[in-house]
C-alpha positions in Angstrom: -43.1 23.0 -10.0 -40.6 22.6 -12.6 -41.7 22.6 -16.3 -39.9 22.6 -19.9 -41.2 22.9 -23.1 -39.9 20.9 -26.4 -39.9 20.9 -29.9 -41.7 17.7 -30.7 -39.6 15.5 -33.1 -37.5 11.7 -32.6 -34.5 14.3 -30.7 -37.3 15.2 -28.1 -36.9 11.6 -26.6 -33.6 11.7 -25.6 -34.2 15.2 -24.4 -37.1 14.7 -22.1 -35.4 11.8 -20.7 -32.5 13.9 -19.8 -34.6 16.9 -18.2 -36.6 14.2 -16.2 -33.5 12.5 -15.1 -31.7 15.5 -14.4 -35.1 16.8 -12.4 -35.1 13.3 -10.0 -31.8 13.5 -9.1 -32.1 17.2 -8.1 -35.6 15.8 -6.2 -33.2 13.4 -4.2 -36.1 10.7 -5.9 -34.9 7.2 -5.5 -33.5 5.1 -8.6 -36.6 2.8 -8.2 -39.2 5.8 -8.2 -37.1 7.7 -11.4 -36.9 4.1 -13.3 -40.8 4.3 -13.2 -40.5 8.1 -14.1 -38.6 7.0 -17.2 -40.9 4.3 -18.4 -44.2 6.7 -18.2 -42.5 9.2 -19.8 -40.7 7.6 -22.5 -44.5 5.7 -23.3 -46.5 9.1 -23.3 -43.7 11.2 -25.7 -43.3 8.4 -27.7 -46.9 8.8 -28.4 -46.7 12.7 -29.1 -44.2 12.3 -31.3 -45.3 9.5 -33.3 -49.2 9.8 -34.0 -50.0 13.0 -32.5 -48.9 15.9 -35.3 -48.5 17.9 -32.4 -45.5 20.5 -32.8 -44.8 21.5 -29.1 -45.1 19.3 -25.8 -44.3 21.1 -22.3 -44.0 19.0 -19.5 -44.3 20.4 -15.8 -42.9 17.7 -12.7 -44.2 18.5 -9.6 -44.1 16.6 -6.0 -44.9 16.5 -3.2 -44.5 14.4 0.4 -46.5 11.2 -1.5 -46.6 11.5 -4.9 -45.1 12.6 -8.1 -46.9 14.1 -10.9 -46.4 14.9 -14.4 -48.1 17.0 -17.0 -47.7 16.3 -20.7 -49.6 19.1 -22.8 -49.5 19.1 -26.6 -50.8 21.0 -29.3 -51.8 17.4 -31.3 -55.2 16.1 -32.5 -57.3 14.6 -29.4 -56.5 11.4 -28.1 -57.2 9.8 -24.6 -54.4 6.7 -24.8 -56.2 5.5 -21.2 -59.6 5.0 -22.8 -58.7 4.9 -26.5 -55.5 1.6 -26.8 -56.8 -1.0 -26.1 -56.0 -3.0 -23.2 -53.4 -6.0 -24.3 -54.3 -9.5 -23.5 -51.2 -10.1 -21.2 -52.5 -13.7 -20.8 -52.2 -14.4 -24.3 -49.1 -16.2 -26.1 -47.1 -13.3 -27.5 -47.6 -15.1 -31.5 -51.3 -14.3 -30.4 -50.9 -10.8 -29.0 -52.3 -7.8 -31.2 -49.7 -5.3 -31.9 -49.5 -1.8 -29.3 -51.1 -0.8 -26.3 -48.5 -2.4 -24.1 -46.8 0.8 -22.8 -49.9 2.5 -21.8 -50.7 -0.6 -20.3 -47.0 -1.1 -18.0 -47.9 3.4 -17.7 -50.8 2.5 -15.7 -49.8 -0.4 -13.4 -46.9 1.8 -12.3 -48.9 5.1 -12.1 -51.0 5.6 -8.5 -53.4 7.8 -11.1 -53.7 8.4 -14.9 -55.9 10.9 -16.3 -56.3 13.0 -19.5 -58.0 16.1 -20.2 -58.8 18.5 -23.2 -57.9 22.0 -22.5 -59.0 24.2 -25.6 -56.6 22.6 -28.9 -54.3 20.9 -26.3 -54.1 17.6 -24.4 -53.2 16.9 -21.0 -52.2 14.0 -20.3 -51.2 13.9 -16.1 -50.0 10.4 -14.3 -49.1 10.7 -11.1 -46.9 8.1 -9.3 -46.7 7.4 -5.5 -43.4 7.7 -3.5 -44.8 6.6 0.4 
């Protein structure tokens, strides 16, 4: 396992995307699997750093032979964003559309498993995504 802890703030998005980029290519993980990786994680910290009033996120990558998993934990107020964003209407013209919930929504069609948890004052937020 391989984890990294951040300062939450607008710089921590450019440097999460670095460690997890610099993690998949040391992981040998394919472009397609580390574009996925990117997406997920760019949704999740965007949401730490913008509603959350969290001040620290660590994130810890692990993987194994068929999956890839990654921990967000934060030190923000509670929030589930798989039960608590509502799900977009994707059918619906875009003039139509309420505003958010899209990237939780594309988080979940790429992830093999989402899940959130509340550990003491911290949120866990874990998505795992399948490499087989």
């Amino acid at each position: 396992m391989k984890s990294r802890s951040f300062n939450v703030s607008k710089d921590c998005l450019t440097e999460v995307q670095d460690f997890i980029t610099i993690w998949s290519k040391s992981q040998g993980i394919s472009m397609k699997i580390s574009s996925k990786l990117a997406v997920c994680s760019d949704e999740i910290v965007s949401n730490v750093v913008f509603y959350s009033d969290a001040s620290n996120l660590e994130i810890e990558c692990e993987i194994s032979d068929t999956e890839i998993s990654l921990t967000f934990i934060d030190d923000g107020k509670p929030f589930d964003p798989f039960t608590e964003v509502q799900e977009p209407d994707v059918t619906a013209a875009l003039e139509d559309r309420e505003a958010g919930g899209l990237g939780i929504f594309m988080v979940k069609k790429m992830a093999s498993s989402t899940a959130y948890e509340r550990q003491g004052n911290k949120n866990e937020v874990i998505i795992k995504i399948s490499i087989a």
